[in-house]
C-alpha positions as CSV (number, residue, x, y, z in Angstrom):
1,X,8.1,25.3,22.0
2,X,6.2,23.3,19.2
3,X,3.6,21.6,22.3
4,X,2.6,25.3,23.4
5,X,2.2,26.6,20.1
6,X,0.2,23.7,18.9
7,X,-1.9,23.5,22.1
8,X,-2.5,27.2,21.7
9,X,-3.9,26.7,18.2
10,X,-5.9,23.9,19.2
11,X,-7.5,25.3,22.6
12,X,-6.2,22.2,24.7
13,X,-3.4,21.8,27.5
14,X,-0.4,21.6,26.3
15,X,0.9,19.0,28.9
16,X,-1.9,16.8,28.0
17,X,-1.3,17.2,24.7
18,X,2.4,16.1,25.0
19,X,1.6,13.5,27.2
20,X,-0.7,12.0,24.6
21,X,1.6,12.2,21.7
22,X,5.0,10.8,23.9
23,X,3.1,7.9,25.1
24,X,0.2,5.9,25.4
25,X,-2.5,3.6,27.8
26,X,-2.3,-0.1,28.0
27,X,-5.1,-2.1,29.7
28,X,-4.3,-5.0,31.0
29,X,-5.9,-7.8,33.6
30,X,-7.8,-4.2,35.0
31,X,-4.7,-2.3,35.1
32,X,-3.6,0.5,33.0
33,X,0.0,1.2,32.2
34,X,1.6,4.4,30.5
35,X,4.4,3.4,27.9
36,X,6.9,5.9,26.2
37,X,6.6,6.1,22.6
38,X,9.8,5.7,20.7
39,X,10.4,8.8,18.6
40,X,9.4,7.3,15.2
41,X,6.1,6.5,17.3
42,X,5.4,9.7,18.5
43,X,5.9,10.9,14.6
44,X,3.3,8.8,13.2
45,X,0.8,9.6,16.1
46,X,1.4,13.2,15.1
47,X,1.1,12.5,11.2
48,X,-2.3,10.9,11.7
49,X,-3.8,13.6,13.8
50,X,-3.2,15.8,11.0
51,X,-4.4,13.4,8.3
52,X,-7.7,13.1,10.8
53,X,-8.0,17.0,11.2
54,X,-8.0,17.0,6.9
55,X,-10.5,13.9,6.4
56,X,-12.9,15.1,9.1
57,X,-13.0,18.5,8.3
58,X,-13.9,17.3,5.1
59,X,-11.1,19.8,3.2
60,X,-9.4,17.0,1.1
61,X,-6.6,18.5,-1.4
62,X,-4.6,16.3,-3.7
63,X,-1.5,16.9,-4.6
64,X,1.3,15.0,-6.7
65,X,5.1,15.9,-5.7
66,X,6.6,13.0,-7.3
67,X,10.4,12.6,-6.1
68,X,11.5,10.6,-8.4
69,X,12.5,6.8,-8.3
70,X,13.7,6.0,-4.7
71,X,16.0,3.1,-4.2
72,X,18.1,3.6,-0.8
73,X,20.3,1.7,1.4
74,X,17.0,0.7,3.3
75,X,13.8,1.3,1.3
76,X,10.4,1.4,3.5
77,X,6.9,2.2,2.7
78,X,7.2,5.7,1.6
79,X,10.0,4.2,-1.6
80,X,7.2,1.4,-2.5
81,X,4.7,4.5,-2.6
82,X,7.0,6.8,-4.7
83,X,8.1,3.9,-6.8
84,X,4.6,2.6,-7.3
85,X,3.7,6.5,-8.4
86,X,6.9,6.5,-10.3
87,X,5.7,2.9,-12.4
88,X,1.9,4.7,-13.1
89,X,3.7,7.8,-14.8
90,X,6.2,5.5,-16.5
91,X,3.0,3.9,-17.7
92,X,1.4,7.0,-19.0
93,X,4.9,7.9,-20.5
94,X,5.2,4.8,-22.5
95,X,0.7,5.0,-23.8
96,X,0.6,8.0,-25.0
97,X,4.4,8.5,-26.2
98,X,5.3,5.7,-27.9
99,X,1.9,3.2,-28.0
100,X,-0.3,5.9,-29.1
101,X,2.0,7.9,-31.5
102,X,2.8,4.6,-33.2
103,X,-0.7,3.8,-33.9
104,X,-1.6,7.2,-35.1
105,X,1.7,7.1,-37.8
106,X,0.1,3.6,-39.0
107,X,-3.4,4.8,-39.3
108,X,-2.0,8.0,-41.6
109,X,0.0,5.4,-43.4
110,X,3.1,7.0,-41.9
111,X,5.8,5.2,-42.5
112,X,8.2,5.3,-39.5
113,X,10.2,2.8,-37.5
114,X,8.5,1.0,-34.9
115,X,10.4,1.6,-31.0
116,X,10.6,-1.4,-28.4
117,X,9.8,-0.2,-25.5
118,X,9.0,-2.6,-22.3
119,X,5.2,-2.2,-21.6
120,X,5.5,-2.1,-17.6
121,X,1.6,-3.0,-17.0
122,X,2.0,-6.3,-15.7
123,X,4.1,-5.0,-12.9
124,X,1.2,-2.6,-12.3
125,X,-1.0,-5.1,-12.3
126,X,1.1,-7.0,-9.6
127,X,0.4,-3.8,-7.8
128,X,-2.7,-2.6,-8.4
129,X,-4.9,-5.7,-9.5
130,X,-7.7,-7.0,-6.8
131,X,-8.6,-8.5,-4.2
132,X,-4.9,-10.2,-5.0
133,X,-2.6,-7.4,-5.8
134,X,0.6,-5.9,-3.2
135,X,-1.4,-3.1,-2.1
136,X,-5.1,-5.0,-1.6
137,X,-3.1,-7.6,0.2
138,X,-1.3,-5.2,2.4
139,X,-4.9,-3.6,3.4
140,X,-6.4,-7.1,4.2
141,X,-3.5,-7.8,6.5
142,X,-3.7,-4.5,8.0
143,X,-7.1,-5.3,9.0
144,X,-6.3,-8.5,11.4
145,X,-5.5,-7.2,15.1
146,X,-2.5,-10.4,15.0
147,X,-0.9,-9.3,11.6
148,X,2.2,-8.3,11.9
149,X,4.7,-7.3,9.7
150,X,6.0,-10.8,9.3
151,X,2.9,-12.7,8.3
152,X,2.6,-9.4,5.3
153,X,5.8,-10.5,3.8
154,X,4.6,-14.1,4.2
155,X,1.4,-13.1,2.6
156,X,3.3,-11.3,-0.3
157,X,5.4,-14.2,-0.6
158,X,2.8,-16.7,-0.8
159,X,0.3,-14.8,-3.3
160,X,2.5,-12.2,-5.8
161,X,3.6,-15.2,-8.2
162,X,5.2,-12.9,-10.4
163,X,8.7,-12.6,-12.0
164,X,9.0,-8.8,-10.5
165,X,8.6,-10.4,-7.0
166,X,11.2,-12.2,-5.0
167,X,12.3,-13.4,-1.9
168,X,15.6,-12.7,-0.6
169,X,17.2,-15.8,1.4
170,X,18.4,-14.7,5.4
171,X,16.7,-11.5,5.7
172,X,13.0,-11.9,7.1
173,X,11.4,-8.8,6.6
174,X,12.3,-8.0,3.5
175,X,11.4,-8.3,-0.1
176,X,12.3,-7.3,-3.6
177,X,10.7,-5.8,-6.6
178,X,12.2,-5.3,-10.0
179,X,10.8,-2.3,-11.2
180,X,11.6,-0.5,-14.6
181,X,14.1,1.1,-13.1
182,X,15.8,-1.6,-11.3
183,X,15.8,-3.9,-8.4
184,X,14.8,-2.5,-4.8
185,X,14.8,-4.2,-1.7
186,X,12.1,-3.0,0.9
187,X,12.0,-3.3,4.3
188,X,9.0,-3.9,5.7
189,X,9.5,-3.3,9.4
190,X,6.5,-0.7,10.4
191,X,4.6,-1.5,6.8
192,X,1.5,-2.4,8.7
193,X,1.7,0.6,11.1
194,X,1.6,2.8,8.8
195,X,-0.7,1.1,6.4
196,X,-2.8,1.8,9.5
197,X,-2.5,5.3,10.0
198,X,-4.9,4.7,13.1
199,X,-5.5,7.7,15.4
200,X,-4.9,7.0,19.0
201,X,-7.4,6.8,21.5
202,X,-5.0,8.5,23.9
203,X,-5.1,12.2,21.1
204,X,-9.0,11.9,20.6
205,X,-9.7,12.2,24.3
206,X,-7.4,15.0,24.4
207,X,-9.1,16.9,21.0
208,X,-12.1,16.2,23.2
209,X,-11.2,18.6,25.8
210,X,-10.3,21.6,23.2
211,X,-11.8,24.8,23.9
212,X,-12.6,25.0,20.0
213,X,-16.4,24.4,19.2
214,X,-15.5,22.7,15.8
215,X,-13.0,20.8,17.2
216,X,-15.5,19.4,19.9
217,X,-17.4,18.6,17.3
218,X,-15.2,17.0,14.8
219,X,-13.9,14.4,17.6
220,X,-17.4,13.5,19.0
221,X,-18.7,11.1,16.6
222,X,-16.6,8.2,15.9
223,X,-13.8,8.7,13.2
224,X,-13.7,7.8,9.6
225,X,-10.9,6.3,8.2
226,X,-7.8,8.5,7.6
């Protein structure tokens, strides 16, 4: 069974270890209660004790597996990440394909037939810019303890005053982009989760008890950001 295995390689119990990714503490007024985490919960618990063994360990690889343009029946954070990769290669594409060859043909008095091509860098921008592009506003929210995933798309709303950004009327959570490639609705239920990527306290008191020198060692001090 994956809790065994996993406890095995990791020199801790495996109940505690399956206790610490199935559910979690809550203090309150003194007492302490144990909740169940939903299965999409314990996921994401399990995601970022991986992402904390990588960034503590200090062995950061990168690597780009680029799926494509995503656009689904319900598009969460992971399409806005492809997409936004998707809109930087698209970018790249269109500079050194088009924008690039074109002045090169003109400065060797080339004659050739300009292409139109729609320069996607202002959607980038809307993107990428700071402190008041998507992405740095979706950090600040993820920083206040209240935020939820409500207030972000009010946030968005309220800041991205661009033609690639709308609202759609009804649906709360949700918001559009028009990307090169089309329209996409997003979701945003669970963006501020897992903008997070926090590490439970519940898994570090468990890496605590490993067997594993290293491992003691790693989970110590207090954790850098995943």
């Amino acid at each position: 069974m994956f809790f065994f295995k996993a406890a095995a390689l990791l020199s801790i119990g495996a109940e505690e270890f399956q206790e610490a990714l199935t559910s979690h503490c809550v203090v309150t007024r003194g007492e302490t209660i144990i909740r169940t985490n939903t299965v999409d919960k314990a996921g994401d618990v399990r995601d970022a004790m991986s992402k904390a063994f990588n960034a503590e360990s200090g062995m950061n690889v990168g690597i780009l597996d680029i799926f494509g343009f995503e656009n689904f029946k319900r598009n969460s954070f992971e399409q806005l990440c492809i997409n936004i990769a998707n809109e930087q290669i698209q970018f790249y594409f269109n500079q050194h394909i088009f924008a690039l060859e074109q002045m090169e043909y003109q400065s060797e008095g080339i004659d050739a037939a300009l292409v139109k091509y729609e320069d996607n860098r202002p959607l980038l921008d809307m993107f990428l810019q700071k402190p008041m592009g998507l992405l740095s506003l979706l950090d600040e929210e993820s920083r206040f303890p209240q935020a939820t995933d409500q207030t972000l798309v009010d946030k968005f709303e309220d800041n991205l005053r661009f033609k690639y950004f709308w609202r759609p009327k009804c649906v709360e959570l949700c918001f559009g982009i028009q990307h090169y490639a089309g329209k996409v609705l997003y979701d945003a239920c669970g963006f501020l989760e897992k903008n997070r990527d926090t590490l439970p306290a519940d898994i570090v008191v468990v890496l605590r008890t490993s067997e594993n020198k290293l491992l003691q060692q790693l989970f110590s001090s207090p954790l850098t950001k995943t």
